[in-house]
N, C-alpha and C positions, 0 to 999 in steps of 0.2 A: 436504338441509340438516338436518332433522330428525335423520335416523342420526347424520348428524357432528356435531354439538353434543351430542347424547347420548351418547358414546365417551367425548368428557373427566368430565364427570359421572360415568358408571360407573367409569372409570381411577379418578379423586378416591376416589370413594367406596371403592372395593376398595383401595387403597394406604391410606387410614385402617384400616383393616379389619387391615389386614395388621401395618399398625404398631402396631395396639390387642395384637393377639393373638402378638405374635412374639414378646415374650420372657415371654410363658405357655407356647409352646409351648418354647421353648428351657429353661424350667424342668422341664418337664413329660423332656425328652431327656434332660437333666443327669442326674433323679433313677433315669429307667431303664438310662442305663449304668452309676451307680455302684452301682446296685442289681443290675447282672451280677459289675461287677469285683468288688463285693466279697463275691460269693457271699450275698444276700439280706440282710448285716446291713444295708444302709443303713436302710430299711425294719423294723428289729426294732423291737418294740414300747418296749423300755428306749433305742434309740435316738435315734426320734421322739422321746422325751422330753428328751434329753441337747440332739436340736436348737434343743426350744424353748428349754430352760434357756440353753444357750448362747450362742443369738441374739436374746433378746429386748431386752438393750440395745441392737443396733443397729436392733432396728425401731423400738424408741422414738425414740432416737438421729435415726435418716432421718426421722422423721415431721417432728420440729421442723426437720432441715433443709431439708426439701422448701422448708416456707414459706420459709424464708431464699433459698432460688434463685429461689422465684417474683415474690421480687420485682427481680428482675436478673441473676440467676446468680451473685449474691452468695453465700458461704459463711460457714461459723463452724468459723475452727482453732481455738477455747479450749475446746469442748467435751470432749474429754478430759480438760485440764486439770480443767474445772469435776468430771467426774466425780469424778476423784482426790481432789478438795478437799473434796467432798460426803461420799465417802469416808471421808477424815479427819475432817470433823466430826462425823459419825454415828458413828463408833470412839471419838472422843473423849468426845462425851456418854454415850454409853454403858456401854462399859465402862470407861473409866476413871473416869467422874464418876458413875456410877451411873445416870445418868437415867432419868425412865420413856423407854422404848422408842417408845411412839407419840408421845409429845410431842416428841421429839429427831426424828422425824422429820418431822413437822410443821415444827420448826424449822429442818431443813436445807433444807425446798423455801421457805419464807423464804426464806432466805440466798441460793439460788440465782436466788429472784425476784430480789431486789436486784442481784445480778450482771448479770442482764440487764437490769435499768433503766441501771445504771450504763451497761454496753456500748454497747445501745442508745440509749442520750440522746447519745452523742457522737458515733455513726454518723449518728442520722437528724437531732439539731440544730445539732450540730458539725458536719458533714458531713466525717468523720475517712473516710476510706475503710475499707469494713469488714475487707477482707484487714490491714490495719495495727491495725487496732483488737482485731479478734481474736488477733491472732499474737501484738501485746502481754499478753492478757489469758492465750493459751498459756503465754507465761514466767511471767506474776506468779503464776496461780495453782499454777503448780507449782511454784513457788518456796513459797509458802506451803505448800503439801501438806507437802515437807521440813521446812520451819520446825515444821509443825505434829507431825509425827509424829517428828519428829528423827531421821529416817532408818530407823526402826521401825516394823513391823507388830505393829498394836492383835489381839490375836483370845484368844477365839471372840465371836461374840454370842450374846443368849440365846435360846433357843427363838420365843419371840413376836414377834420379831424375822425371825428365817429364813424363820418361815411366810411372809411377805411375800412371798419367790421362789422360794420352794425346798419350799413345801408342794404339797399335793393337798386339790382339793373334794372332799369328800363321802370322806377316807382311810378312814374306816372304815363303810362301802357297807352299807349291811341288805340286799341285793338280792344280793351276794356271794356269800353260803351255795346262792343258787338254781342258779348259776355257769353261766348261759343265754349260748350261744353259744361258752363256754368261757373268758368274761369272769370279769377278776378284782375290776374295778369295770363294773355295769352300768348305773348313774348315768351313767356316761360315754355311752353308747349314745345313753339317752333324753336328753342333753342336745344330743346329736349331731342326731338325728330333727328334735327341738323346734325348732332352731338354722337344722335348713335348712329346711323349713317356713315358719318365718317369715322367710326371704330369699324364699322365693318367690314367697311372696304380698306382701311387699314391692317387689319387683321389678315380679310383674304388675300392682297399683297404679298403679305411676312409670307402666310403659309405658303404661295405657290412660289414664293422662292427659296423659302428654305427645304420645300421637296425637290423644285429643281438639282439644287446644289445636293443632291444625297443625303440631308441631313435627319435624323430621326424625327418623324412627326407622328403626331398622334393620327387617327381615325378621320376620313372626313367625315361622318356622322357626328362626332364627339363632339370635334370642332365645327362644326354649323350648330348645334345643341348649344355649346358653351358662346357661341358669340353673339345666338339669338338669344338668351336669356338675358343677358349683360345689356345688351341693347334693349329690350324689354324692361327689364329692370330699370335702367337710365328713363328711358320716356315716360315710366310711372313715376319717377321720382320728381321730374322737372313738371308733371303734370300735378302732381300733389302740392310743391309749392306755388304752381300758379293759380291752385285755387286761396291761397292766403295771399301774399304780395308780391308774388315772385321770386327770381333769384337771390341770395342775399351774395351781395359785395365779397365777404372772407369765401365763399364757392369759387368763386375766380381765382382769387388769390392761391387757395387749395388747389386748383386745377392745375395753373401753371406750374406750381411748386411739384405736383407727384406727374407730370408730363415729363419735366426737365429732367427730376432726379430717375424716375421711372428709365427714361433713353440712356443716360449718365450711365446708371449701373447695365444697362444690357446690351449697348451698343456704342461704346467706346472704348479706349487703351485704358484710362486711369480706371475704370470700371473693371475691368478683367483685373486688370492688377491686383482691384480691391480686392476681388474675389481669389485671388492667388497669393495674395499675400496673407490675409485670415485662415487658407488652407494648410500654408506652411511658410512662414515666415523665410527659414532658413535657404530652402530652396528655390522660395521666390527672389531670394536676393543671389546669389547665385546665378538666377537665369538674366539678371540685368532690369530686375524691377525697382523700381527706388524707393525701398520698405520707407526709410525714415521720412522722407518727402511727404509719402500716401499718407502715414500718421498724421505729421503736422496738418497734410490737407485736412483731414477730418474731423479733426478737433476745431481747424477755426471754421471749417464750412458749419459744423454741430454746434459754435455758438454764435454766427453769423444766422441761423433760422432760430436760434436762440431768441437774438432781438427782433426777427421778426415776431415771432408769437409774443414776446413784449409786447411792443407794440399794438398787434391786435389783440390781447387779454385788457392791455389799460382801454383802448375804445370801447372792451365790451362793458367794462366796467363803469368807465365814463369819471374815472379815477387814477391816481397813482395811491397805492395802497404800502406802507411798511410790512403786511403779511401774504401781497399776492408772491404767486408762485411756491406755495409751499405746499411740497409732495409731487409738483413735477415731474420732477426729474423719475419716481416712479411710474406715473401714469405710462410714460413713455415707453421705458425698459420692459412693463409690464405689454406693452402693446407691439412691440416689435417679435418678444420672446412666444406672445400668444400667435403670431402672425406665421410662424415657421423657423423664425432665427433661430439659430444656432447658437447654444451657451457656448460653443464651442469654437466660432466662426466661420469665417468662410461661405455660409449658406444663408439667404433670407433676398426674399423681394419687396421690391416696393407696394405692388400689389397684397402680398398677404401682411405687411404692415397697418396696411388700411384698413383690411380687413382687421386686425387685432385691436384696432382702436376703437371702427365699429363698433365691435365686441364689447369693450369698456364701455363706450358711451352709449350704448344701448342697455347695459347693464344699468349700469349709474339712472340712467331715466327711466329704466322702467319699475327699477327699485323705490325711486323718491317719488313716484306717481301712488306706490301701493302704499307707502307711509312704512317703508320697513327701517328700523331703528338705525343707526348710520354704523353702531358696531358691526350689527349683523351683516351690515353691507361690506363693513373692511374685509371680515372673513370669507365670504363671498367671492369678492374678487380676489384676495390671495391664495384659497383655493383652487380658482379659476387656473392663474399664475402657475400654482403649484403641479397641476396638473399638466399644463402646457409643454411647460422646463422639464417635467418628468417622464413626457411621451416623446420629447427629442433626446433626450439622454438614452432610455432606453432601445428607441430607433438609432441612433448611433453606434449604440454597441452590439443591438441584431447585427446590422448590418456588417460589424466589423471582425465577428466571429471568425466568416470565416479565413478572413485575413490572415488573422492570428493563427487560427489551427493550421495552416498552410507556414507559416511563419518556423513553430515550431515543428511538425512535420520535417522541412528541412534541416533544419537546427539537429533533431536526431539524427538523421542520416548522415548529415555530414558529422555528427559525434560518433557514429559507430562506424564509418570509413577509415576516423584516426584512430 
């Protein structure tokens, strides 16, 4: 009896296990075949950099959508839109109207807040459906983007401006001249070391107090394996860009943003909420969570990083553009759902968001390295997509089996008692 009750428990535990680590290790696959096919460029140092540049509005981007599915598997289509408009306002103010540069941008993530009070007050107290309420805000603000730029690209912006996403910390390295390891910023190294160091001892922290307090942990083998590799992984990375120029500026940016929302969802009130309110609405409100509140929250926090990746899409650009941001809004959805999220809600971290986005953006570059046709590439990653949404569905309903069969179970018995 003992053996068999213990079989499911291990099964449980290793099928989370498996589902935590599967699409790390499928990142992990991705980046060593295109790091064959494409004869070692994926991996070059000016590369790694192009990736982050490249992809750093959709990690932003997926971060605010996560919330927005956590709480039901609800989405946001207007976030391209909003980019594009963010866009246009920061081209506007700037160089056309002169403005200072940091004030204008200050002003656009205003702007962008208000976007998502507006949004969000009609989803969470309207009870507009959010796929209608966004798709609306899709058209108007791209219609304004037009209206605003009159069919014309604003550019260049000015220097103090770009640095926002398109610089490097520490470009000019005093430690350069020493040229240790054959680094051309060594800044980058030691911020690499410092970086994982303190994941580690943040890590082993968490762990010895969440076994203090009784709570289920994994293995310590497991966990020294997964938190040496992470930290290994980190210092090859920061050692890879300091062989081209260093950190680039939007990595920072990145950083802070998946640290805050990172803590956000796993170690506060409105984070558990989130997570209880996507699991069942009806009974989170009930237990005294404030369903309608947490909607609003995530709709204007989801286009409040909105204008951020504005913002850093126009510096990448070096433009305000009438057709940036178009297909956002997917990249995103398609990044979060690859990452763990739940069509369903309720489930998904920040961590395998990141990972999901990787996943895109590593796709995306190693595809446009090999010269593969751009159709072939949509199918590719809708594929990708397809498969993702279709291994958490189906894990959904394994898992819910036996629920059900117990469900009904009773259901006869108490119909053949009457």
């Amino acid at each position: 009896m003992i053996q068999q009750a213990a079989q499911p428990r291990i099964k449980t535990k290793t099928d989370t296990n498996l589902r935590q680590y599967m699409m790390l290790l499928i990142l992990v696959l991705i980046i060593g075949f295109f790091q064959i096919v494409t004869g070692g460029k994926l991996l070059n140092p000016m590369n790694v950099s192009n990736i982050i540049f490249q992809n750093a509005y959709v990690v932003i981007l997926a971060v605010g959508m996560l919330l927005c599915i956590l709480t039901g598997g609800n989405i946001d289509l207007s976030v391209g839109s909003v980019v594009a408009f963010i866009c246009a306002c920061a081209g506007t103010f700037i160089i056309t109207w002169k403005w200072d540069p940091y004030a204008s941008m200050i002003l656009c993530l205003g702007i962008s807040i208000l976007i998502g009070m507006w949004q969000g007050f009609w989803i969470a107290y309207g009870r507009i459906p959010p796929f209608i309420m966004t798709l609306s805000g899709m058209l108007l603000f791209r219609g304004l983007t037009l209206m605003i730029l009159n069919g014309l690209t604003l550019a260049p912006f000015p220097a103090s401006f770009l640095n926002f996403s398109t610089g490097f910390v520490f470009a000019g390295d005093p430690l350069s001249a020493l040229n240790p390891f054959g680094l051309r910023n060594a800044t980058s190294l030691i911020i690499g070391v410092l970086l994982a160091l303190a994941f580690i001892i943040s890590q082993a922290l968490g762990y010895a107090r969440r076994k203090s307090k009784g709570y289920d942990v994994e293995s310590l083998l497991s966990f020294v394996i997964k938190a040496a590799v992470i930290a290994a992984a980190a210092i090859a990375l920061f050692y890879t860009l300091g062989r081209y120029r260093g950190v680039p500026t939007v990595l920072v940016t990145l950083g802070v943003i998946l640290l805050v929302y990172s803590f956000l969802t796993s170690n506060t009130v409105i984070g558990r909420h989130l997570y209880a309110l996507g699991g069942n609405e009806k009974a989170a409100r009930l237990s005294g969570v404030k369903t309608k509140f947490l909607m609003f929250l995530a709709y204007t926090n989801m286009s409040f990083l909105a204008g951020v990746a504005g913002l850093v899409f126009a510096a990448r650009l070096n433009s305000a553009s009438p057709q940036a941001g178009q297909g956002f809004e997917m990249d995103a959805i398609a990044a979060c759902f690859i990452g763990g999220a739940s069509a369903y809600g309720g489930i998904g971290t920040i961590g395998g968001t990141l990972i999901g986005a990787l996943i895109m953006g590593v796709l995306n570059n190693g595809m446009s390295i090999r010269g593969l046709d751009s159709n072939l590439q949509q199918v590719i990653k809708g594929s990708v997509l397809f498969i993702a949404v279709a291994f958490d569905v189906v894990s959904k309903q394994r898992l819910l089996t036996p629920v059900i069969d117990r469900a009904k179970d009773l259901l006869n018995v108490r119909g053949k008692a009457a």
